[in-house]
C-alpha positions as CSV (number, residue, x, y, z in Angstrom):
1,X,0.0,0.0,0.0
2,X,1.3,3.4,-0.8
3,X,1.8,5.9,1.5
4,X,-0.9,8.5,1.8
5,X,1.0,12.2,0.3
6,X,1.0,15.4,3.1
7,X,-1.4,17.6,3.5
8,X,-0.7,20.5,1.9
9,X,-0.5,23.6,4.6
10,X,-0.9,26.4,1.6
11,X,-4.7,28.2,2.2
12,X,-6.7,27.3,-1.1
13,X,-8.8,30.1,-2.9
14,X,-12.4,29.2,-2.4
15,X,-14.6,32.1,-1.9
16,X,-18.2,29.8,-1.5
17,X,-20.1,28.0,1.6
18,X,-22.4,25.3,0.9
19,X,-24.8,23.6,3.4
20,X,-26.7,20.6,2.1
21,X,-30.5,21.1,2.8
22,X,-32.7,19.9,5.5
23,X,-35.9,18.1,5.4
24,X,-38.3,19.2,7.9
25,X,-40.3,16.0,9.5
26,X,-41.9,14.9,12.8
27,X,-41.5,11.8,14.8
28,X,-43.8,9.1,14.1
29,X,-47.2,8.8,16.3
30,X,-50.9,10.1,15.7
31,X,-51.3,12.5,18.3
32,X,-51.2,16.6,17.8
33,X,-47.8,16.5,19.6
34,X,-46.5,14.7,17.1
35,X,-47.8,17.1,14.3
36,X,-46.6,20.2,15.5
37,X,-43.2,18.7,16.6
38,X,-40.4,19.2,14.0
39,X,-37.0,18.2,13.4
40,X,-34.6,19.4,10.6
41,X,-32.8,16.1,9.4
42,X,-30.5,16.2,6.8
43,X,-29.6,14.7,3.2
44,X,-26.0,13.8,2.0
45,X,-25.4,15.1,-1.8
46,X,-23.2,12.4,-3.5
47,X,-21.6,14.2,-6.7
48,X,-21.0,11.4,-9.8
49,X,-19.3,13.5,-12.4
50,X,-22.2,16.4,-13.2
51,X,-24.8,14.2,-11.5
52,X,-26.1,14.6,-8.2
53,X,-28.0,12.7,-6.0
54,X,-29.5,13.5,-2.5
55,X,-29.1,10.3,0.1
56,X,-30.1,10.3,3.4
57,X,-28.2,7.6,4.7
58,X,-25.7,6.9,2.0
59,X,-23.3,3.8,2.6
60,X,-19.3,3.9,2.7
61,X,-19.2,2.7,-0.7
62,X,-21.3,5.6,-2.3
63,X,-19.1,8.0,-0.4
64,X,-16.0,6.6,-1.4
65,X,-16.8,5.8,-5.3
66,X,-18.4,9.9,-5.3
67,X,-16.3,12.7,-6.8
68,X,-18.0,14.9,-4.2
69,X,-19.4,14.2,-1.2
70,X,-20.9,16.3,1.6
71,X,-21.9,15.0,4.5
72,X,-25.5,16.5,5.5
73,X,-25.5,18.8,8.8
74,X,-22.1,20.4,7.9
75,X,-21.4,23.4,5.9
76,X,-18.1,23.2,3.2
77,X,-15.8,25.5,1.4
78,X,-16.5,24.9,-2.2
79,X,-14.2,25.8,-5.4
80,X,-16.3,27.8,-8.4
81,X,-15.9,23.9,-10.2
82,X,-17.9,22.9,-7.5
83,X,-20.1,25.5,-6.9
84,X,-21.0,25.3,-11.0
85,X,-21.8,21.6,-10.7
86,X,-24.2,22.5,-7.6
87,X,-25.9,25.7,-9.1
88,X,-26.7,23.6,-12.4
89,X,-28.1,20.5,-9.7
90,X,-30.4,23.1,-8.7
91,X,-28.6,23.7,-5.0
92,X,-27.9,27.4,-5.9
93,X,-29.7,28.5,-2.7
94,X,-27.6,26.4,-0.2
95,X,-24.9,28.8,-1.4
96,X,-23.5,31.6,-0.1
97,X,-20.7,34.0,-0.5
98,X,-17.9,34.3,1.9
């Protein structure tokens, strides 16, 4: 097995956030608790290429075989390659300027 390279200590330009989206949803049960109760869980977007796909619970395979991953519940520094490939998915709004 070859040995993994160094991280590189040089500050890369990225000048975007991104913060996967949330899904708003209540715990299960029938009673009006239940239906006012909310919790914001959120979705993994696994990047193939210039396809994207929105996983809740993706395994270790699909995270590893992805070009991009990020992990819901996290916000990530994104290059403008990146941030192209996420405004054409149609996650423009989870993006901000920094």
């Amino acid at each position: 097995m070859a040995p993994l390279p160094p991280l590189s200590l040089t500050r890369r330009s990225m000048a975007y956030l991104f913060k996967p989206p949330t899904v708003e949803e209540g715990p299960a049960g029938f009673t009006r608790l239940f239906w006012r109760y909310r919790i914001a869980r959120a979705n993994t977007i696994l990047v193939y290429g210039t396809t994207i796909y929105s996983e809740r619970t993706p395994g270790v395979d699909e995270t590893i075989t992805a070009d991009y991953c990020y992990l819901g519940g996290h916000e990530y520094f994104i290059t403008d390659a990146e941030r192209t490939i996420l405004v054409n998915g149609g996650y423009g709004a989870n993006i901000t300027t920094v």
